[in-house]
Phi, psi and omega in degrees: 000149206256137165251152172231125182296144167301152169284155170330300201279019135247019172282130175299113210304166180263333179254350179299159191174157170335319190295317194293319183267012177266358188279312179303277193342324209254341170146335193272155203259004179209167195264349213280355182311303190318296162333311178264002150272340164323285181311303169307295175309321181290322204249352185071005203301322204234118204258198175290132177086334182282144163292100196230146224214075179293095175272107174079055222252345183312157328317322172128005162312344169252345167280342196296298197281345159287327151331323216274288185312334171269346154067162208281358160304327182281194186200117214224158190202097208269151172218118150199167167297353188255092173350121146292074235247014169267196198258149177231147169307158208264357175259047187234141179209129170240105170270144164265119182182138146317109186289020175238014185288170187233350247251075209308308174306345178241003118353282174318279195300359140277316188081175161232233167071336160015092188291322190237111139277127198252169172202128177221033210261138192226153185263114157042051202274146178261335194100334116330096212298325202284311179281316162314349203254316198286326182298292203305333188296309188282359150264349186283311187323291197308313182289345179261332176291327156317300198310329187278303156340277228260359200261118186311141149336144173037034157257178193244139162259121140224132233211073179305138182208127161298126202278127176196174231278355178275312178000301209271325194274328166325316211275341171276327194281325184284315210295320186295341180259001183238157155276335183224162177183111227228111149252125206222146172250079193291136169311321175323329166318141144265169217282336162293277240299134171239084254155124160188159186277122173270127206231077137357083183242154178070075210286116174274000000 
């Protein structure tokens, strides 16, 4: 019997799963929405009116749903290298920029005060757990060090890191700038995925 390939544009993705398809469904343009709604239902961080700080916001599914939640008083401000091409709300602003940039001005043109920084920024991965762990560590750095700047008193990190033997000692260095500190796992994860959240509240 003869089989016949399906056309590109219906081969089936390999990583599509529930999540993926509730996301197309519901507006958002990547499934990673789900997580931070996890994180938001459980720790609450992010309210009606707040500054939130988007690290690696691309496709833009965590700027979407934190608008929705900061209502047009707030204010969400996304930073990647990668363009954002979905329709955004008018209190949402997405820069194409290096969170390693040095550039003070386009710093200034992030601004601060920040109630909340999310970060979900993950590096390239090779397939080498030990080198994804050491690459992804060094951007959770980077994302806590923006956090420390830029984050109003008695705000929140919420910071994705591929878990390896550096984690424990990060998550003692963040505890110390927070009062409280929560590492969470969203189901949204996939179940392969060694990816988990370091989650900062109340900036001291």
């Amino acid at each position: 019997m003869k089989k016949y390939m399906k056309p590109d544009g219906f081969r089936k993705n390999p990583w599509s799963d529930h999540y993926t398809h509730l996301a197309r469904k519901t507006g958002y343009p990547a499934r990673s929405v789900f997580k931070l709604q996890e994180i938001q239902r459980k720790y609450r961080l992010i309210k009606k009116g707040h500054r939130i700080l988007d690290l690696g916001c691309a496709p833009g599914s965590w700027m979407m749903y934190a608008s929705e939640l900061t209502g047009d008083r707030g204010l969400v401000v996304g930073l990647d290298l990668k363009p954002v091409t979905v329709s955004l709300a008018p209190h949402v602003t997405a820069l194409v920029m290096d969170v390693f940039s040095e550039d003070a001005s386009a710093w200034e043109a992030v601004g601060s005060g920040f109630n909340v920084v999310l970060s979900d920024m993950a590096p390239d991965t090779t397939g080498a757990k030990d080198v994804d762990a050491i690459r992804s560590l060094q951007l959770s750095e980077r994302a806590f060090s923006i956090a420390r700047d830029r984050l109003a008193s008695g705000g929140s990190f919420v910071c994705k890191i591929f878990f390896g033997e550096d984690v424990k000692a990060f998550s003692e260095i963040v505890r110390k700038a927070f009062s409280q500190l929560k590492l969470f796992k969203p189901e949204a994860i996939r179940k392969a995925s060694r990816e988990i959240y370091i989650i900062g509240m109340n900036k001291l």
